[in-house]
Structures are given as structure tokens and as C-alpha cells.
GUBATI-208898 format. One record per residue: y, x, z of N, C-alpha, C, O in turn; chain. Coordinates in steps of 0.2 Angstrom, whole numbers. Layout:
% GUBATI-208898
((Y, X, Z), (Y, X, Z), (Y, X, Z), (Y, X, Z), "A"),
...
//
This chain:
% GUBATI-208898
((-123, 52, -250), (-119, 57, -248), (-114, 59, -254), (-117, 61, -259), "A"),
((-108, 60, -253), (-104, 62, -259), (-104, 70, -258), (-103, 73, -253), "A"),
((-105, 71, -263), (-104, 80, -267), (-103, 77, -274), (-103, 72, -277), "A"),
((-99, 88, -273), (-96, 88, -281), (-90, 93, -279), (-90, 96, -274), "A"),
((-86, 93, -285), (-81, 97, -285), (-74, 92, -287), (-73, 88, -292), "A"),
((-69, 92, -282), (-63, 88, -284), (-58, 89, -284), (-57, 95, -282), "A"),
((-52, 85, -285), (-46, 87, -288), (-40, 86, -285), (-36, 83, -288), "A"),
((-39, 89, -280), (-35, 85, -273), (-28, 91, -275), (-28, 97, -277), "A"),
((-21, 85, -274), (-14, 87, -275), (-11, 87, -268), (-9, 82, -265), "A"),
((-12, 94, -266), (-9, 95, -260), (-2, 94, -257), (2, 97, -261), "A"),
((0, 92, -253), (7, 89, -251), (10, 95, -249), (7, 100, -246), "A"),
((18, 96, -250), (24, 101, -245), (21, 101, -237), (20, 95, -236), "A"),
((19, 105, -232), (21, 108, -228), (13, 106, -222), (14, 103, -216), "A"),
((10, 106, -224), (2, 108, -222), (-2, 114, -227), (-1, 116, -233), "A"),
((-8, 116, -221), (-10, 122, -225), (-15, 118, -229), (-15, 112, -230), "A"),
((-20, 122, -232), (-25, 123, -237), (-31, 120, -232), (-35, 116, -234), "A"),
((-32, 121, -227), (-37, 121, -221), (-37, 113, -217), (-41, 110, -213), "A"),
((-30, 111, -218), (-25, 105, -219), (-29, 100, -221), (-30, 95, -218), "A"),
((-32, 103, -228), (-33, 97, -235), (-41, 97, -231), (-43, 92, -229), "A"),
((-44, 102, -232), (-52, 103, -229), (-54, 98, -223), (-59, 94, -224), "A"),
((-50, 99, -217), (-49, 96, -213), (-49, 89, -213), (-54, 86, -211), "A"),
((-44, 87, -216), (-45, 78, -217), (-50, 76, -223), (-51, 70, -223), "A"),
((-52, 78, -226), (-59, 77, -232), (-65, 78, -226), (-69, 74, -226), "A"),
((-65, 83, -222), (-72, 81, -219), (-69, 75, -212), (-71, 76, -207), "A"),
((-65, 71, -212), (-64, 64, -205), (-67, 61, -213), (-73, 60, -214), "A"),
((-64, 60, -216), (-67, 55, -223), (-74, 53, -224), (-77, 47, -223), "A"),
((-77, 60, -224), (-84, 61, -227), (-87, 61, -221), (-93, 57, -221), "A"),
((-85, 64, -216), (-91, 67, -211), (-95, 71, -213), (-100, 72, -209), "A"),
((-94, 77, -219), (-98, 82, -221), (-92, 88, -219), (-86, 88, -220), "A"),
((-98, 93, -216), (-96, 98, -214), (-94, 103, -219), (-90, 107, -218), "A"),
((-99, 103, -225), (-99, 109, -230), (-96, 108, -234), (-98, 106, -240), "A"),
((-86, 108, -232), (-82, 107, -235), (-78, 116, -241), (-78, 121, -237), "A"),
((-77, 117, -244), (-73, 122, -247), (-68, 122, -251), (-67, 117, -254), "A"),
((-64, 126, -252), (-59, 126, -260), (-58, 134, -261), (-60, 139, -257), "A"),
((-56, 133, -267), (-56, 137, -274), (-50, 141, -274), (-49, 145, -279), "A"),
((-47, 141, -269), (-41, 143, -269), (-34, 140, -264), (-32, 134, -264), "A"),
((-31, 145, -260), (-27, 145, -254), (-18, 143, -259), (-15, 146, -263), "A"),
((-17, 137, -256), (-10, 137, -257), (-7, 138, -250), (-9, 136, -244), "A"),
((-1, 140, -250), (6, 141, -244), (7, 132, -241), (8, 127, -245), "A"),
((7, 133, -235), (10, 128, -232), (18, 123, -237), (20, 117, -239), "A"),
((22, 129, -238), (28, 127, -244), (27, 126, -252), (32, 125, -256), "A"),
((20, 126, -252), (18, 125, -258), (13, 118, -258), (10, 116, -253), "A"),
((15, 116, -266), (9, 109, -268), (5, 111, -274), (5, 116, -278), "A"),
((2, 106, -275), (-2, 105, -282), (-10, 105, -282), (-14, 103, -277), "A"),
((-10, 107, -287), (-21, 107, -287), (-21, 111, -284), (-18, 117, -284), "A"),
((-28, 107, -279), (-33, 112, -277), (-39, 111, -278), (-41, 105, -278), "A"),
((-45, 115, -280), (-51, 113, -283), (-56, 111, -275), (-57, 116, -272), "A"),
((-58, 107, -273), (-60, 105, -266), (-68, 104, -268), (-69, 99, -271), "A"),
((-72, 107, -265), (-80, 106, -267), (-82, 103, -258), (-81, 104, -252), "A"),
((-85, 98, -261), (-89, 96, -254), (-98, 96, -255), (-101, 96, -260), "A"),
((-102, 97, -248), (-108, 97, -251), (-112, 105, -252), (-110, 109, -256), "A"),
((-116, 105, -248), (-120, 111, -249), (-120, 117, -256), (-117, 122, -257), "A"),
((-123, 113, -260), (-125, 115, -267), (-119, 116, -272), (-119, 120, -277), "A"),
((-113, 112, -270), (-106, 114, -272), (-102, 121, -270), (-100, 125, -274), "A"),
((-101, 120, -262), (-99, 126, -259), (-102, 132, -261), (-99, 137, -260), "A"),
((-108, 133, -263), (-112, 137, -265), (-109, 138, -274), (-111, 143, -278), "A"),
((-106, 136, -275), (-104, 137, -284), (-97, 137, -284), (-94, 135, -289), "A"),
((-92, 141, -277), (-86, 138, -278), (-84, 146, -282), (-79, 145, -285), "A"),
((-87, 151, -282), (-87, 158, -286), (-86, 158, -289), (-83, 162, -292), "A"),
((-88, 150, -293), (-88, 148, -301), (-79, 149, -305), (-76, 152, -310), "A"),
((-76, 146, -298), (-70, 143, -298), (-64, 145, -298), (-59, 145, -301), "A"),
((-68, 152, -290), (-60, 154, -288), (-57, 161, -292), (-53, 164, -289), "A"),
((-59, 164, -298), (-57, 168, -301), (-54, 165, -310), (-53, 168, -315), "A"),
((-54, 160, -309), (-50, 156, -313), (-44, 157, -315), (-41, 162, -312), "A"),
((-41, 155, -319), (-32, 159, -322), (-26, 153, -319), (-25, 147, -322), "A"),
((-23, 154, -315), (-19, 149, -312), (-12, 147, -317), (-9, 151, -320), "A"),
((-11, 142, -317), (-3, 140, -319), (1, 138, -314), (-3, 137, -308), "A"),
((9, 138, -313), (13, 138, -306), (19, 134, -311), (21, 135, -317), "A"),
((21, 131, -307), (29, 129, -307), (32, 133, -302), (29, 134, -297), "A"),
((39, 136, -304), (41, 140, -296), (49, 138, -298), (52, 137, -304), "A"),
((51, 138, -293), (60, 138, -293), (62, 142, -287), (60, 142, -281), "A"),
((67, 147, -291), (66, 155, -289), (76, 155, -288), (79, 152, -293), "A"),
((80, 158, -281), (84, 157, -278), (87, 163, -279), (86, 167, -275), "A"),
((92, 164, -284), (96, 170, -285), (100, 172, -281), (104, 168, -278), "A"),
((100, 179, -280), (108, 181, -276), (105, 182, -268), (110, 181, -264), "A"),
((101, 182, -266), (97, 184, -262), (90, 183, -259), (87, 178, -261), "A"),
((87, 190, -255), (82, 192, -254), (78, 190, -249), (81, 190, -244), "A"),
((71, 187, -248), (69, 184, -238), (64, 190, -239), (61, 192, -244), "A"),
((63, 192, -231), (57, 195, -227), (51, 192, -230), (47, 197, -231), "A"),
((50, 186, -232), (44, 185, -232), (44, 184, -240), (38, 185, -243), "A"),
((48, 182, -244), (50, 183, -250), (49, 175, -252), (48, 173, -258), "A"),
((49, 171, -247), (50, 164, -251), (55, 161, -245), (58, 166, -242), "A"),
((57, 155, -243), (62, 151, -239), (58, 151, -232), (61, 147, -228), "A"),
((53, 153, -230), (54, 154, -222), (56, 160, -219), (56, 161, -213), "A"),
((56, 165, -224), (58, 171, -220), (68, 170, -218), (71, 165, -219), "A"),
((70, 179, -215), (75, 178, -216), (79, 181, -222), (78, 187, -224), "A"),
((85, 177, -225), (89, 179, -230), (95, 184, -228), (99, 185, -223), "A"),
((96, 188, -234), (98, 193, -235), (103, 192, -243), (102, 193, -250), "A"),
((109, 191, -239), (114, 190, -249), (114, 197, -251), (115, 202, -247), "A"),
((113, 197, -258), (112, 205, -263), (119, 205, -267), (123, 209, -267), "A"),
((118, 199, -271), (123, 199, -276), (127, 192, -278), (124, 187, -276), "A"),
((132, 191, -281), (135, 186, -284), (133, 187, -289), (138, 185, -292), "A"),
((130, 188, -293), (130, 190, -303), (128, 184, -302), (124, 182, -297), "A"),
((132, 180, -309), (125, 176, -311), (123, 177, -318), (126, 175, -322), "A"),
((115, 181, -320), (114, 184, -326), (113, 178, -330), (112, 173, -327), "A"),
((114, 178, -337), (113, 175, -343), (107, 172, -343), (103, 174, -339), "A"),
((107, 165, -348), (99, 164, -349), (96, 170, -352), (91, 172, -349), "A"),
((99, 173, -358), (98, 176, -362), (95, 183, -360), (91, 187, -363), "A"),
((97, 183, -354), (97, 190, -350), (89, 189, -345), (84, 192, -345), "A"),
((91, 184, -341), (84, 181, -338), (78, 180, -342), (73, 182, -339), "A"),
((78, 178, -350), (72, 177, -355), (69, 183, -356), (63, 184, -356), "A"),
((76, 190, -356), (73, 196, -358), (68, 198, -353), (63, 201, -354), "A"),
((71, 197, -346), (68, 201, -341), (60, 196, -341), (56, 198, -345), "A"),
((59, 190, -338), (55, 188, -338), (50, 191, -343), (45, 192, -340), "A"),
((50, 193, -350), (48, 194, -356), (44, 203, -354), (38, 205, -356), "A"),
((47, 207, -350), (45, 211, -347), (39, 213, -341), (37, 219, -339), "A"),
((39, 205, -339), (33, 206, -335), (25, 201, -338), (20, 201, -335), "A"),
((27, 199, -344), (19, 196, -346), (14, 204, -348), (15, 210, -349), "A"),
((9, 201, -346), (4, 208, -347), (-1, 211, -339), (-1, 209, -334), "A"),
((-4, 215, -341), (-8, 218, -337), (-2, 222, -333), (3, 224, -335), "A"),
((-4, 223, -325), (-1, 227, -318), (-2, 228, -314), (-6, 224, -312), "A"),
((0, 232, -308), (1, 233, -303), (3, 228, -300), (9, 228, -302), "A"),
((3, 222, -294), (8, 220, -289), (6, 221, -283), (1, 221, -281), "A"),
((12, 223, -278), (10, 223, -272), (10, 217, -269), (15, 213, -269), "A"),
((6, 214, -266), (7, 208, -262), (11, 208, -256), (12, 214, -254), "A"),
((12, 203, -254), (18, 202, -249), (16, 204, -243), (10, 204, -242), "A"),
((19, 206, -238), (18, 208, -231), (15, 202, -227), (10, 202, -224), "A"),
((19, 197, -227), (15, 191, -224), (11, 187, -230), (13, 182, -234), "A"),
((6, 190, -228), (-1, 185, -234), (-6, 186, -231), (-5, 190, -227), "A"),
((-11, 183, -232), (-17, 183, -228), (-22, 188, -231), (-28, 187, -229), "A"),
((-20, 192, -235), (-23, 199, -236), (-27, 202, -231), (-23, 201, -226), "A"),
((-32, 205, -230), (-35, 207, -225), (-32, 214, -224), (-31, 217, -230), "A"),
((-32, 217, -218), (-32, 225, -217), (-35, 227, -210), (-33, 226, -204), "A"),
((-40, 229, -212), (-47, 232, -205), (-47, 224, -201), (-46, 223, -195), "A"),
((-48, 220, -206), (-49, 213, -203), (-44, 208, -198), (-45, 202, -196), "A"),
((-38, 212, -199), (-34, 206, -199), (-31, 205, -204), (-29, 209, -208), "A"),
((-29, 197, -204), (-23, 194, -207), (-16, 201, -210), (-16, 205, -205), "A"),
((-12, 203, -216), (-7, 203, -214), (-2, 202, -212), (2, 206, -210), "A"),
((0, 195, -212), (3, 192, -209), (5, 191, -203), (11, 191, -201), "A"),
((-2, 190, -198), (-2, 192, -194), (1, 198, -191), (6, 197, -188), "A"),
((-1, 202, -192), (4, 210, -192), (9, 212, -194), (12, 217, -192), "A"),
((11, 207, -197), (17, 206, -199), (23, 204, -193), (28, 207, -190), "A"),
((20, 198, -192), (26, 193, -189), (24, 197, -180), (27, 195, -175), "A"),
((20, 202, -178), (18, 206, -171), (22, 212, -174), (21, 218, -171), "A"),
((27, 213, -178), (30, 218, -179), (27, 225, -180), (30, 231, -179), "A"),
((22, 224, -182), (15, 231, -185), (17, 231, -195), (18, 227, -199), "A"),
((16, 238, -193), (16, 240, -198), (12, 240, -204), (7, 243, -204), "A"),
((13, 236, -210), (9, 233, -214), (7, 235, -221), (9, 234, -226), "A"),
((1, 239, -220), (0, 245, -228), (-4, 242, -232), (-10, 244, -232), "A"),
((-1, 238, -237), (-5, 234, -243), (-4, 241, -248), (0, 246, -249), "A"),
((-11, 238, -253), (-10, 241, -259), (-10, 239, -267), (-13, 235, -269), "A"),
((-7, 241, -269), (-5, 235, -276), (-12, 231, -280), (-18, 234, -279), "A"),
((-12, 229, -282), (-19, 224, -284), (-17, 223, -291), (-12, 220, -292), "A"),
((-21, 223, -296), (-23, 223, -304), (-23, 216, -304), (-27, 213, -302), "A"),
((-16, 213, -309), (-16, 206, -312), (-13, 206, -316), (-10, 211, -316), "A"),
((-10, 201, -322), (-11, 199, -326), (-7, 192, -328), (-9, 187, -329), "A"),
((-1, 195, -330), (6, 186, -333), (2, 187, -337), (-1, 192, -337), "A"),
((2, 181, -343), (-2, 177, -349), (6, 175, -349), (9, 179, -353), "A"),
((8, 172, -348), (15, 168, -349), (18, 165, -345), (15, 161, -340), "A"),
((26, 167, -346), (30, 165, -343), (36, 165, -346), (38, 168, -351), "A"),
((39, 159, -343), (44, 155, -346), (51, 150, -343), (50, 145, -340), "A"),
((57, 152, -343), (61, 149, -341), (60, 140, -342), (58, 140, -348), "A"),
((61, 133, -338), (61, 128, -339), (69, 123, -337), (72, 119, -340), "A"),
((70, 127, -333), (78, 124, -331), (82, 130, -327), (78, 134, -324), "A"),
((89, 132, -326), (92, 137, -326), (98, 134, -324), (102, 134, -328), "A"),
((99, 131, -317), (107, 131, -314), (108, 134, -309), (106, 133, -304), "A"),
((112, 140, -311), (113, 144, -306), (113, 142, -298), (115, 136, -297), "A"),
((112, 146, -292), (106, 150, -291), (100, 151, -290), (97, 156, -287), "A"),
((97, 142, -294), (92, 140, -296), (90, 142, -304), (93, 141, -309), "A"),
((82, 144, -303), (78, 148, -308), (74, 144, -309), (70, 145, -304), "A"),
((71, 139, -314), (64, 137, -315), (62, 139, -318), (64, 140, -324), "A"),
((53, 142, -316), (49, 145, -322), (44, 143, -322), (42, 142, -316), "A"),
((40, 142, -328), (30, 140, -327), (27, 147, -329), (31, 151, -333), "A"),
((23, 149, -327), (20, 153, -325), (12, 154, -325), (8, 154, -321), "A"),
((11, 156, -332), (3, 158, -332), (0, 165, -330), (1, 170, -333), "A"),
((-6, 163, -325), (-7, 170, -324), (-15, 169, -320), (-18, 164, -319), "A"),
((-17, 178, -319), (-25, 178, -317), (-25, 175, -310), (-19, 172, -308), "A"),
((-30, 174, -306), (-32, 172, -303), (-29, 179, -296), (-29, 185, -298), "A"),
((-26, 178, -291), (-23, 183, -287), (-17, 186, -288), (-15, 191, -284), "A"),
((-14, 184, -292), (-7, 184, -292), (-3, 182, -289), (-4, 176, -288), "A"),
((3, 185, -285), (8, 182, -280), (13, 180, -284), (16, 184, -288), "A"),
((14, 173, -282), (21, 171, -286), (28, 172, -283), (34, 173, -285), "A"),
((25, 171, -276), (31, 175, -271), (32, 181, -273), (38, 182, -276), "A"),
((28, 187, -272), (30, 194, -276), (33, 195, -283), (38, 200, -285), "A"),
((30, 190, -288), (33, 189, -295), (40, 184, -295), (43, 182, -300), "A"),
((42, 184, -289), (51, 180, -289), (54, 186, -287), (59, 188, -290), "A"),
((51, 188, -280), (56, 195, -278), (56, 201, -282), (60, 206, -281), "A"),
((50, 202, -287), (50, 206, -292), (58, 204, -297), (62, 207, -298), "A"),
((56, 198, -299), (60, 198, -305), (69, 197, -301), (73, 199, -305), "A"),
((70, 195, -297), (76, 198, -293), (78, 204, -293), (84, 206, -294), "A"),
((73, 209, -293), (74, 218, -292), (75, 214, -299), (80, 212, -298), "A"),
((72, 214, -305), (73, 216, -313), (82, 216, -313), (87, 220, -314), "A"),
((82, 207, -311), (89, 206, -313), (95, 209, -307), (101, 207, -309), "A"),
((94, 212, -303), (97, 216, -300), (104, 211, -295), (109, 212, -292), "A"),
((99, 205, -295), (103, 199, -288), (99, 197, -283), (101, 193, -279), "A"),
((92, 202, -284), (90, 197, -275), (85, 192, -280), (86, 193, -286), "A"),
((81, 189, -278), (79, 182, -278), (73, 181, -274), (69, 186, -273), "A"),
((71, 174, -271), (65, 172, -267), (63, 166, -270), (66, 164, -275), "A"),
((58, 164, -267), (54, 160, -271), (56, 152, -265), (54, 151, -260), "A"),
((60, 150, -269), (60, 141, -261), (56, 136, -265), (55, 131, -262), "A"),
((52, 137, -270), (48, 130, -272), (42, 131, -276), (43, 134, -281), "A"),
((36, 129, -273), (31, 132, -280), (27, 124, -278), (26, 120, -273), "A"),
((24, 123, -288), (20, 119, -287), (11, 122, -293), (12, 122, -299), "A"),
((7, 122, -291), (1, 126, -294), (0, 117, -298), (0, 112, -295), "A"),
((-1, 117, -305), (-2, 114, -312), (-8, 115, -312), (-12, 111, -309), "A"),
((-11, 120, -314), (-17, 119, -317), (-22, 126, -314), (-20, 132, -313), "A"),
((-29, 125, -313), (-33, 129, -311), (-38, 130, -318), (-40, 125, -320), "A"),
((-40, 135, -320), (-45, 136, -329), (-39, 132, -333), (-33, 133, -334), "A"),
((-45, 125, -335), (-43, 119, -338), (-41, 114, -333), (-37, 110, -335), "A"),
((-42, 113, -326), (-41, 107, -323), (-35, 106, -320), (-33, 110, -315), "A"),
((-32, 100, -323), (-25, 99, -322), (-23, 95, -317), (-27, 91, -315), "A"),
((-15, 95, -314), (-13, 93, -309), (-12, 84, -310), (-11, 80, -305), "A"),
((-12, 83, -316), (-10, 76, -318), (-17, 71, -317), (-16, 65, -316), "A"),
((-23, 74, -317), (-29, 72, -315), (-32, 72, -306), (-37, 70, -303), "A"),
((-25, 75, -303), (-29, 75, -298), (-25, 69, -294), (-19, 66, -296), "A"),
((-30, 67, -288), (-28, 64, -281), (-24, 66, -278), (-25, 72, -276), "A"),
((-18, 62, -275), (-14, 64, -270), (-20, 65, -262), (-25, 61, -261), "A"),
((-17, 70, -258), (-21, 71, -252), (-20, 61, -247), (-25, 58, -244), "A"),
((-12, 60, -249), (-12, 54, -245), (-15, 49, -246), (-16, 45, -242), "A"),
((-18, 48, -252), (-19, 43, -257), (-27, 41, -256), (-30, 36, -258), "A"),
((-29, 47, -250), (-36, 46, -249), (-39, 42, -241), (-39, 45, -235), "A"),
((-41, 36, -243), (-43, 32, -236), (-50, 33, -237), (-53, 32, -231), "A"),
((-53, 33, -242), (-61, 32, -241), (-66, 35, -247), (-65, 34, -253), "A"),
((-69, 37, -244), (-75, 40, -251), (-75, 39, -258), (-74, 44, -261), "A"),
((-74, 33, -260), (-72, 29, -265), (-67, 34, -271), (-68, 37, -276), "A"),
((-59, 34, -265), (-54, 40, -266), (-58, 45, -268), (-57, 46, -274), "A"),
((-61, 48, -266), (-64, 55, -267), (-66, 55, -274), (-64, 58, -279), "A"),
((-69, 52, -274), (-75, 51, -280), (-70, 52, -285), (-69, 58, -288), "A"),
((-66, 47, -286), (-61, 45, -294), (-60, 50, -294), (-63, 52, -299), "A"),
((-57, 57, -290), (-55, 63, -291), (-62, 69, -293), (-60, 75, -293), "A"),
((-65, 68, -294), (-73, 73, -294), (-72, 75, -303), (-70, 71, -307), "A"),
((-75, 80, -305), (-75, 83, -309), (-82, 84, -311), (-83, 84, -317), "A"),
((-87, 86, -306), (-94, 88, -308), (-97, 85, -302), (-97, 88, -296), "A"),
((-100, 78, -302), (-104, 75, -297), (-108, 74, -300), (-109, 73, -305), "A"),
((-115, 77, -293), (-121, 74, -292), (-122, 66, -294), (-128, 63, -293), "A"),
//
């Protein structure tokens, strides 16, 4: 029976439960987990334990410090703060690099974020989101996290690329429509892709498609029985 911890690169436009989901038609093992929730609009690593004694040590994992690739859409704002909400134009400016590095520059460090209104944050046991999209009113409260680093990579207006190192529970969506508010045009998040989880990088994992048989699995494993 295959157990372990593995390295699956999740595709654009299925969920997290998506990936789970087709790993147990593979395996036939029920005690499937991961380490951490990416957005349907989002890709990259995910840490995928299968197996009893694995699922049981996924604790190990999910409080890890995340890296992101994101490309972030200047000059206006969405409901939801990435590309499936609705948009909202704030501004025409198009700020400097120079002006973008400084701002960026003021959010590495220890803070307050509010998470987003549609996130799967719980409140008295439901989804936010959920309550969200039933047009209920949604009272998040800000949550203690942590940039390590952050850094422009490419810059054509009103497209922003940045990598993005940070703790474990940080919203990359709320750190786009934040850094919008800094630079005073608006911005949401249309593209993220998660790099690295601790040490375990994206370039070492399995494409989800790429998986027809156990076999697959394995080459992707990190800590097998």
C-alpha cells in the first residue's frame, strides 16, 4: 500500500479536494490529506499525505512558511479581491517601479490581516464565503502573519508580478488589495502560483495530470514508508 507525504502541482481551475479526490480513484486509500488549501484560480505545490500514519503528521506541515508567485491587476478593485469577483475601476495612475518597491518595502514584517470575506474561514461554523455570496453579513477579524519577503519580478502596467514570502495563513488576495489601497489605484489578485512550502519546492513536484498510477505517486514522495 503506498503511504507518505507528496508533491502534487495543482492545475488552474479545480479545488484542493479536486486533487484528494483523484489520488484516492489512484490509490483506493481513503486517508487521504493536505497541508494546505489553494483557490480554484490558483496552482502550485501541495503537500498531499496519504495513509493513516501520514495524515496523522500533517500538523507537521501545515504551519510552514509559504512562497507565492502572484500577478496583481492595477487600477481596480473585485468583491472577492481576485478575478472572480465583480470589478470596480479606482484609477488610471500608473505608479513607478520605484514607487511600487517603496510600497511593497512597507509591508515585510510582523501584522494584522484581515482575511477576505469570501474565504473559507469559519464563523459560528460556517464557511465565509458561504455568507458571503447568501448576502450575510461577514465579521472577520484580523489574524497575526508575517512577509519575510517580498519583491517585484516583472512590471507591465496593469500587470504587477511579485514573489512573495510569508507565514503560514497569509492571504495573498488580501496582500494584492492591500497593496492597491498603499498605492492608491485599486488592485486584485488575477494569477497566483504557490513555489514552495518550508523547503519543499515546486520544481520537484508531480503535475496532478501526469498521474495515471501509483508508480506516479511515488516518484513524487518526500518521506515514504
Amino acid at each position: 500500500m503506498i503511504e507518505g507525504i507528496f508533491l502534487i502541482n495543482k492545475p488552474i481551475g479545480i479545488t484542493s479536494h479536486d486533487v484528494v479526490d483523484r489520488l484516492r480513484k489512484v490509490t483506493g486509500e481513503r486517508r487521504i490529506g493536505h497541508a494546505g488549501t489553494l483557490d480554484p484560480l490558483a496552482s502550485g505545490l501541495m503537500l498531499v499525505a496519504i495513509g493513516k500514519e501520514f495524515t496523522t503528521q500533517l500538523s507537521r506541515y501545515v504551519g510552514l512558511n509559504k512562497e507565492y508567485e502572484a500577478e496583481l491587476t492595477l487600477g481596480r478593485v473585485s468583491t472577492t479581491q481576485d478575478a472572480e469577483g465583480k470589478l470596480t475601476k479606482v484609477s488610471d495612475a500608473k505608479p513607478s517601479h520605484g514607487v511600487i518597491e517603496e510600497a511593497l518595502k512597507s509591508f515585510i514584517g510582523k501584522q494584522k490581516q484581515m482575511p477576505p470575506a469570501f474565504s473559507a474561514k469559519k464563523i459560528k461554523g460556517k464557511k465565509a464565503y458561504e455568507l458571503a455570496r447568501a448576502g450575510k453579513e461577514v465579521e472577520l477579524k484580523p489574524q497575526r502573519v508575517e512577509i519575510f519577503n517580498i519583491q517585484i519580478f516583472n512590471y507591465d502596467y496593469p500587470k504587477l508580478k511579485i514573489r512573495a514570502e510569508v507565514s503560514s495563513g497569509t492571504y495573498i488576495r488580501s496582500l494584492a488589495h492591500d497593496i492597491g489601497q498603499k498605492l492608491n489605484t485599486g488592485a486584485y489578485l488575477s494569477a497566483l502560483v504557490r513555489t514552495k512550502i518550508g523547503d519543499y519546492e515546486l520544481v520537484r513536484a508531480i503535475t496532478l495530470d501526469e498521474i495515471k498510477s501509483e508508480q506516479d505517486i511515488m516518484d513524487a514522495g518526500v518521506d515514504i514508508n
